[in-house]
C-alpha positions as CSV (number, residue, x, y, z in Angstrom):
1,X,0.0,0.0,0.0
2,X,1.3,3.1,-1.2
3,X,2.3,5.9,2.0
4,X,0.7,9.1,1.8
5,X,3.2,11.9,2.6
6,X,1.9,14.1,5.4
7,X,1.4,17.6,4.5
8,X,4.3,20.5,4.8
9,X,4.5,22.7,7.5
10,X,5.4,26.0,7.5
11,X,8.7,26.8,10.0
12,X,9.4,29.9,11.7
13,X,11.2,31.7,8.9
14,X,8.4,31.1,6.4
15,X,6.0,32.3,8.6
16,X,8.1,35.4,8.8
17,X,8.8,35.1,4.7
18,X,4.7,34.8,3.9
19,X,3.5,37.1,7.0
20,X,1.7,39.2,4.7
21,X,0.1,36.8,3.0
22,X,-1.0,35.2,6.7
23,X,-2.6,38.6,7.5
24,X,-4.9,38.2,4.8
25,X,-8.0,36.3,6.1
26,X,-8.8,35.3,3.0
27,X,-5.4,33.2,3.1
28,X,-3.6,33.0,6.7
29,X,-1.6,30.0,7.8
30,X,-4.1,27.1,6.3
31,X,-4.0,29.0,3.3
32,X,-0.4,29.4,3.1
33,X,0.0,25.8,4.0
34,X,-2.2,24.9,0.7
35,X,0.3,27.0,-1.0
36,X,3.2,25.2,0.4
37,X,1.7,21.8,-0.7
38,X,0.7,22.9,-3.8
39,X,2.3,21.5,-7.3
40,X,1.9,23.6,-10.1
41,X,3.6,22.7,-13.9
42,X,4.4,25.5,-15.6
43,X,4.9,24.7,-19.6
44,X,7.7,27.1,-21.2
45,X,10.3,29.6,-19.1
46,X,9.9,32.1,-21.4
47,X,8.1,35.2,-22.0
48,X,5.2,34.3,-20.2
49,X,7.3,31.6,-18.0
50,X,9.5,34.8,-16.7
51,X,7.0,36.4,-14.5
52,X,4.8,33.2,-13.6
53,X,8.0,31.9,-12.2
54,X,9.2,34.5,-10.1
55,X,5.8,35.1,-8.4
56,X,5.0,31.4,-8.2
57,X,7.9,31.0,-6.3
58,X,7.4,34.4,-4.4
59,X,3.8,33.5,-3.5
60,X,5.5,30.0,-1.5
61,X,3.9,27.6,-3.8
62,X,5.8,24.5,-2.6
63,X,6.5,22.9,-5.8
64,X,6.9,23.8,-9.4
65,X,7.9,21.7,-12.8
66,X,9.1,23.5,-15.5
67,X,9.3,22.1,-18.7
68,X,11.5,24.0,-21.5
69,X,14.5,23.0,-23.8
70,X,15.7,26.4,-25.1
71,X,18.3,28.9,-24.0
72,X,18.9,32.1,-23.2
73,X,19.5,34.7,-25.8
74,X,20.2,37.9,-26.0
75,X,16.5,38.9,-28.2
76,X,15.0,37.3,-25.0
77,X,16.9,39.6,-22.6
78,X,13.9,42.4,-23.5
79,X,10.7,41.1,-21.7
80,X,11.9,37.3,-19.8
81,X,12.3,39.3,-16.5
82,X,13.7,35.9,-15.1
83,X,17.1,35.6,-17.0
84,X,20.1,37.8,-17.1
85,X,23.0,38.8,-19.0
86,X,25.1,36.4,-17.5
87,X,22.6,33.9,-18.4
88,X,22.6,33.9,-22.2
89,X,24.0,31.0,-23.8
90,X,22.7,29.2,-20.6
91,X,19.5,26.5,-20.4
92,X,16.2,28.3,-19.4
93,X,15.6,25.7,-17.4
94,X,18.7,26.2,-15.1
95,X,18.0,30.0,-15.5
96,X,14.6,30.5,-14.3
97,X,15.2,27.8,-11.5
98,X,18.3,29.3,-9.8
99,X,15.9,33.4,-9.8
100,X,13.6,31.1,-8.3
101,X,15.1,29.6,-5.9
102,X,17.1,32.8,-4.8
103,X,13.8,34.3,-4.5
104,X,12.9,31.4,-2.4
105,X,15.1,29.1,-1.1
106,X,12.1,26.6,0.3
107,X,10.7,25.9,-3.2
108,X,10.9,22.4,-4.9
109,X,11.7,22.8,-8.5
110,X,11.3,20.0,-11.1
111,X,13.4,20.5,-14.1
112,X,12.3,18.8,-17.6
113,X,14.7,19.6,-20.1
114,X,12.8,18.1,-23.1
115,X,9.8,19.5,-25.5
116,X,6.2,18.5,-24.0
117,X,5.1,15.9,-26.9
118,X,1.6,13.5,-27.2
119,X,4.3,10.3,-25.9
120,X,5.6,12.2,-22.6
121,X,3.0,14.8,-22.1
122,X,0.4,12.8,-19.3
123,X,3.4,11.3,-17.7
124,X,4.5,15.0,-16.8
125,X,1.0,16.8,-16.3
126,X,-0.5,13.8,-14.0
127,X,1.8,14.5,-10.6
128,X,0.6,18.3,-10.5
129,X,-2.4,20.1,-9.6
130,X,-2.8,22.5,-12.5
131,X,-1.2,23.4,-15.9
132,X,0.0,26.7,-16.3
133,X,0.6,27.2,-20.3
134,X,3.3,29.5,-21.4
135,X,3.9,28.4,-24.9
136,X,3.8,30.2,-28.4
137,X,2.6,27.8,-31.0
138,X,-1.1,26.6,-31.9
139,X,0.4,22.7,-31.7
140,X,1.2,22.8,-27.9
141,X,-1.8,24.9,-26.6
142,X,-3.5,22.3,-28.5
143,X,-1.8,19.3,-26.4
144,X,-1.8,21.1,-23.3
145,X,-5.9,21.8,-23.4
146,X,-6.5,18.0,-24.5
147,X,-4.0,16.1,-21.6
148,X,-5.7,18.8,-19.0
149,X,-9.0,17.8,-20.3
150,X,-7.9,14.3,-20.2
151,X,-6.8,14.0,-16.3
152,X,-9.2,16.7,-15.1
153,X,-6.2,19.4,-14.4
154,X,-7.5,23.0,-15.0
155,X,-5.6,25.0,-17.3
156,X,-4.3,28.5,-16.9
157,X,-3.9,30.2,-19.7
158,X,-2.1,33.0,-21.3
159,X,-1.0,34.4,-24.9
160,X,0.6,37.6,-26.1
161,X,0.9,39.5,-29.6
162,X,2.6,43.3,-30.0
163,X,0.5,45.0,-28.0
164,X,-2.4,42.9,-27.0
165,X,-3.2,40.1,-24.6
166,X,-5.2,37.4,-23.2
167,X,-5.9,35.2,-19.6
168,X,-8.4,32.4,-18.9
169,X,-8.7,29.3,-17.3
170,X,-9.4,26.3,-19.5
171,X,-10.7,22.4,-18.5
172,X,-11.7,23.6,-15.1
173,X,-14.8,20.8,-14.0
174,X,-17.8,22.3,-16.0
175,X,-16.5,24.9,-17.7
176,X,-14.9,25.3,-21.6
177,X,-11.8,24.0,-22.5
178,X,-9.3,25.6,-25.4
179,X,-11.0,23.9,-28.2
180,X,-14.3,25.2,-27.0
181,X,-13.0,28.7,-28.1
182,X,-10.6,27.4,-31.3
183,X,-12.6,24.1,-32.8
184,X,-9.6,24.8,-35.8
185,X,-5.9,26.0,-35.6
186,X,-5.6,28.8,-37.6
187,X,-3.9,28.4,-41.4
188,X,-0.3,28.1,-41.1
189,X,1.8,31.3,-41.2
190,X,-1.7,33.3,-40.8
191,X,-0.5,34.1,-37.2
192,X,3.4,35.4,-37.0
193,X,5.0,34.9,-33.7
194,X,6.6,37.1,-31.8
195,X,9.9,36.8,-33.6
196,X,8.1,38.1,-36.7
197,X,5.4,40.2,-35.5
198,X,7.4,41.9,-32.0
199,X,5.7,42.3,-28.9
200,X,6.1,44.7,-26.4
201,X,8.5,43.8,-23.5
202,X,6.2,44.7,-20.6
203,X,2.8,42.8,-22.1
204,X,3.9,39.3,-21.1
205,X,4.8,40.6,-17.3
206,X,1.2,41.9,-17.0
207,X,-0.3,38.6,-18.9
208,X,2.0,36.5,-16.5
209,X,0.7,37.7,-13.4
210,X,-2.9,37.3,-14.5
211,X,-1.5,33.4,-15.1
212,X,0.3,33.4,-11.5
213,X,-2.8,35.5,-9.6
214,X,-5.4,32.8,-10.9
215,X,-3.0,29.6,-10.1
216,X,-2.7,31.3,-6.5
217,X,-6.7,31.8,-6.4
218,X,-7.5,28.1,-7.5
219,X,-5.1,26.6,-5.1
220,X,-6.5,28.7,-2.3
221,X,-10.2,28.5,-3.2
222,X,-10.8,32.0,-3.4
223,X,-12.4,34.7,-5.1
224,X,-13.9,34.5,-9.0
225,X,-11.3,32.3,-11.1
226,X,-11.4,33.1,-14.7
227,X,-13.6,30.0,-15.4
228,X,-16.1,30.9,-18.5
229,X,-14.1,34.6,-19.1
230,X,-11.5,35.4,-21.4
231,X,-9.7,38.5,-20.3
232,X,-8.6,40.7,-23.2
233,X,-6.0,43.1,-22.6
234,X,-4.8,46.3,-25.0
235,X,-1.8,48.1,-23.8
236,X,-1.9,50.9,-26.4
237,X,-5.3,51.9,-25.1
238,X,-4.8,50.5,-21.6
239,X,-8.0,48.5,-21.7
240,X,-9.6,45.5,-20.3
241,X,-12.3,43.7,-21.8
242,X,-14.1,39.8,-20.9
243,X,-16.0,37.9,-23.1
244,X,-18.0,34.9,-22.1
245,X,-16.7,31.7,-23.5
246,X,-18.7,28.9,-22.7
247,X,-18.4,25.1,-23.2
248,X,-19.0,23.7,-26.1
249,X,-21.8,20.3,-26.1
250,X,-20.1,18.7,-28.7
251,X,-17.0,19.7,-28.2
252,X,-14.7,16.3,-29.7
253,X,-12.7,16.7,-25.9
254,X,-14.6,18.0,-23.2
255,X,-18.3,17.6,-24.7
256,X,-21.0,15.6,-23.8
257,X,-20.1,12.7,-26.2
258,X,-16.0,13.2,-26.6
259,X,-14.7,11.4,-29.8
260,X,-11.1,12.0,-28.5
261,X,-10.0,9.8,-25.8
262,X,-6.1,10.0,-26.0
263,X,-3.1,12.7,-27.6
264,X,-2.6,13.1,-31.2
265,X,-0.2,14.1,-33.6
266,X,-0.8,18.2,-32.5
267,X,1.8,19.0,-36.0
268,X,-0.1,17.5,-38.2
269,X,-3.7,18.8,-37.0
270,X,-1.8,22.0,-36.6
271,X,-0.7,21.6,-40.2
272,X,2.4,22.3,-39.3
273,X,5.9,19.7,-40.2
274,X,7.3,18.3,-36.8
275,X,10.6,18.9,-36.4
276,X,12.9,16.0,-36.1
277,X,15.7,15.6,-33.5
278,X,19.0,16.2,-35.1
279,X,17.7,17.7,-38.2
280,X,18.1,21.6,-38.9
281,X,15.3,24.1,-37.9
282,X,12.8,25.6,-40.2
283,X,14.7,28.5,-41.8
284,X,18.1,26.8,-41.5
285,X,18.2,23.7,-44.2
286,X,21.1,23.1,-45.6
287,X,21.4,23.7,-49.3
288,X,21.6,19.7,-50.2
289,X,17.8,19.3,-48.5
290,X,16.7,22.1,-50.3
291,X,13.8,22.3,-53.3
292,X,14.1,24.6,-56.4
293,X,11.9,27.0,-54.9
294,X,14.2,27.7,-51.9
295,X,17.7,29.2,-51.9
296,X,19.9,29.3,-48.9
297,X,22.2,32.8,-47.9
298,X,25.6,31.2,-49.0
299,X,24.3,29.8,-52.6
300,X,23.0,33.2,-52.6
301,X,25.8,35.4,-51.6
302,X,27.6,33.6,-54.1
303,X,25.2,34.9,-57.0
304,X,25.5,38.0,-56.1
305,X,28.8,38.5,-56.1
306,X,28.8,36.6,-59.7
307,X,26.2,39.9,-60.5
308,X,23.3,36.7,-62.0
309,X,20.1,38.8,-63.3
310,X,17.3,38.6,-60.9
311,X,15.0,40.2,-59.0
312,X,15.5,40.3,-54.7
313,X,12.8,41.4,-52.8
314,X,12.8,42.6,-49.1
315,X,8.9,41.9,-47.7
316,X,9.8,42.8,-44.2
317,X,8.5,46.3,-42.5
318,X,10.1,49.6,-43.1
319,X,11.0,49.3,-39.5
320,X,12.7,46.4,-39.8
321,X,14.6,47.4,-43.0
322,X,16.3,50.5,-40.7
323,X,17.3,48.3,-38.7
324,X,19.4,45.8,-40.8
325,X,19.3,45.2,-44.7
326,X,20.7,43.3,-47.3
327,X,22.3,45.5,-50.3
328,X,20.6,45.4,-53.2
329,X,17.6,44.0,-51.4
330,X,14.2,46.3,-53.0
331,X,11.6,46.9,-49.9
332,X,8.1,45.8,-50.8
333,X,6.6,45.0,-46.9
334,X,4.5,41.5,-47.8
335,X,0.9,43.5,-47.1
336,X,1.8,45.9,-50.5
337,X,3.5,42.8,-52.4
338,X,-0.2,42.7,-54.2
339,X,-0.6,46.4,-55.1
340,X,3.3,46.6,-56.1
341,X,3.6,43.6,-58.0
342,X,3.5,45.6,-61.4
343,X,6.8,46.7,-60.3
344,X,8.4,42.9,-60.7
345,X,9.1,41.2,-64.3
346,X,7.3,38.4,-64.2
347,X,9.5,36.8,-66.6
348,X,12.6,37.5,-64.6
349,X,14.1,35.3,-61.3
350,X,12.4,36.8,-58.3
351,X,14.4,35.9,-54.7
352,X,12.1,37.3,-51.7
353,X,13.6,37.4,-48.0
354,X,12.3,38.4,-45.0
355,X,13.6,38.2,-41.0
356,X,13.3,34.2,-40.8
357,X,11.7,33.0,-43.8
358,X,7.8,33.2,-42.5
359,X,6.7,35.8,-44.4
360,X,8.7,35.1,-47.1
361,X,7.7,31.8,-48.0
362,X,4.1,33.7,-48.2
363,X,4.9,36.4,-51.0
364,X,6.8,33.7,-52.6
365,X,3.3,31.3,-53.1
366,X,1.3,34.9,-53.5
367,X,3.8,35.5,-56.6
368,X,3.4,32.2,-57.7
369,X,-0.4,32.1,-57.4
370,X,0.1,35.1,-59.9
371,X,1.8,33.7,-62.6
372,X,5.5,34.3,-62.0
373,X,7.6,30.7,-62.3
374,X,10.6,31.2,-61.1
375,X,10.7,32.3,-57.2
376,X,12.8,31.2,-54.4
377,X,12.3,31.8,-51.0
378,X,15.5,32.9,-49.2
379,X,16.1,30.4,-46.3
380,X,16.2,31.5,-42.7
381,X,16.0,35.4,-43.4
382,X,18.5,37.8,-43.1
383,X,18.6,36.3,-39.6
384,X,21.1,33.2,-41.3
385,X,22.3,35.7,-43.8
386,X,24.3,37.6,-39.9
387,X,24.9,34.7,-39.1
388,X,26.2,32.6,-42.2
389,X,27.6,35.4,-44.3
390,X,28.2,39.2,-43.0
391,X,28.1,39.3,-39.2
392,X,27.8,42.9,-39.5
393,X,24.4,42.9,-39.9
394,X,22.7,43.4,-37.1
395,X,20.5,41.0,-35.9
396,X,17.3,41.5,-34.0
């Protein structure tokens, strides 16, 4: 028969560390105590993860997973409050747990250096008490709502975009789960992340303390938790809106007749290709896995110092060109490719770039769908082009 372990106390320096939290009435020491014994996963140590972490830890919930396999780099340095300086080049993982534990040195983190997938994904959500989602991409908000929905662990979550942002609490007993609010992932490419499309360095902190607020509130039983209410947030205007979301009957995970009773392949319903282990990322192929409709920075670099005839297209934002630009590159931002595309020969080589090769590959298939039969899409953006031909250009 399996031991239960008894539940933590709180010694005499904690009580001191939490005092004003065992002021409140609406927490004092049983409620600090829940804290305390409280395990909360928290999916992705980044933007998002920064400020979840930090006041997770602050707040004395007793212990926290983590689950991230990036690192630290410099472009992160701008809004992931939780890493420093000295910390880029360094796991996100070991990062975010050493702030946290230097904020509190009575926390129990669990470190999973590996990407949450549909084969280890219930084997890491089922020892905690709640998901808190952090991620970026359509394919693991999509895994993370169906294992919560599938063990009956609520949900908190939280997205960003530029300026704009968004809180709720998913697969809570009775109320909507993710899918309830997106049936369908969005095209491909339709929605640019934040590497493409920016986003403003303070919006995650104020998304990410929704996140950590409502994890606190659920543990301690208290208050309204975002159950049925998604929380819109514009930092231009400084506005809050809520709309209702409610469940969904039919609703294929959390309906009244569920037709899906285990993970999936979240890529391919995503329609987007899983990356393989060991293989290069998107953006970064190497020249002998490319098709003809892709070119990569050295095959091109080489062309144009032979001076070949074509035509090289820059679809990024005027912004972004200020900021770093490829000579001989002609500005045409992807939204005006369709008003401007008298300005291209048709009949003539047309190579199209943009920061990472998102956007790019778009205006490539828009010229396509036009009639012009010879485009490639410059692999990786000028991001490779810094870093595989002229690292004087900055990157960003």
């Amino acid at each position: 028969m399996a031991t239960i372990a008894a539940p933590l106390e709180l010694n005499k320096d904690e009580i001191l560390r939490y005092s004003r939290h065992l002021i409140l009435p609406e927490v004092g020491m049983d409620g600090q105590k829940k804290l305390k014994n409280a395990k909360v996963l928290m999916v992705g140590a980044g933007g998002l993860g920064a400020p979840l972490g930090l006041y997770l830890a602050a707040s004395g919930i007793g212990r926290i997973g983590i689950v991230d396999f990036d690192v630290v780099d410099f472009t992160n340095l701008q809004r992931q409050v939780i890493h420093g300086t000295k910390d880029v080049g360094k796991k996100k993982l070991d990062s975010a747990a050493e702030s946290m534990m230097d904020i509190n040195p009575y926390l129990q983190v669990d470190k999973f250096d590996t990407a949450i997938t549909s084969e280890n994904a219930l084997d890491i959500i089922r020892d905690y008490d709640m998901v808190v989602d952090g991620t970026d991409n359509f394919p693991t908000r999509y895994l993370i709502n169906d294992a919560c929905v599938l063990l009956k662990k609520p949900n908190v979550y939280g997205s960003i975009f530029r300026f704009e942002g968004q809180a709720t609490i998913y697969a809570y007993p009775g109320g909507p789960c993710y899918r309830c609010s997106y049936p369908e992932p969005p095209p491909p490419g339709l929605v640019p992340s934040c590497a493409e499309g920016g986003v403003l360095g303070i919006l995650p902190g104020m998304i990410g303390m929704m996140q950590a607020t409502e994890a606190v509130k659920l543990i301690l039983g208290i208050g309204e938790p975002l159950v049925g209410r998604l929380v819109l947030y514009d930092a231009l205007a400084m506005r809050f809106r809520e709309m209702k979301v409610r469940r969904d009957p039919e609703c294929p995970v959390c309906g009244d007749h569920p037709s899906i009773h285990a993970l999936i392949d979240y890529h391919q319903f995503c329609g987007v290709p899983k990356p393989q282990e060991g293989q290069p990322m998107e953006g970064e192929k190497m020249s002998g896995f490319m098709s003809d409709t892709e070119i990569d920075v050295i095959a091109l670099r080489a062309r144009l110092d032979k001076g070949d005839k074509f035509q090289f297209i820059d679809v990024r934002e005027p912004n972004e060109y200020q900021i770093a630009s490829i000579p001989g590159a002609k500005l045409i931002p992807l939204n005006d490719v369709p008003k401007r595309i008298s300005e291209l020969d048709p009949n003539t080589e047309v190579i199209v770039h943009c920061k990472m090769g998102g956007r790019s590959a778009k205006a490539c298939d828009f010229l396509r769908a036009s009639g012009f039969k010879n485009v490639k899409n410059m692999l990786g953006g000028i991001t490779a082009w810094s870093d595989k031909v002229d690292p004087s250009v900055p990157k960003y």
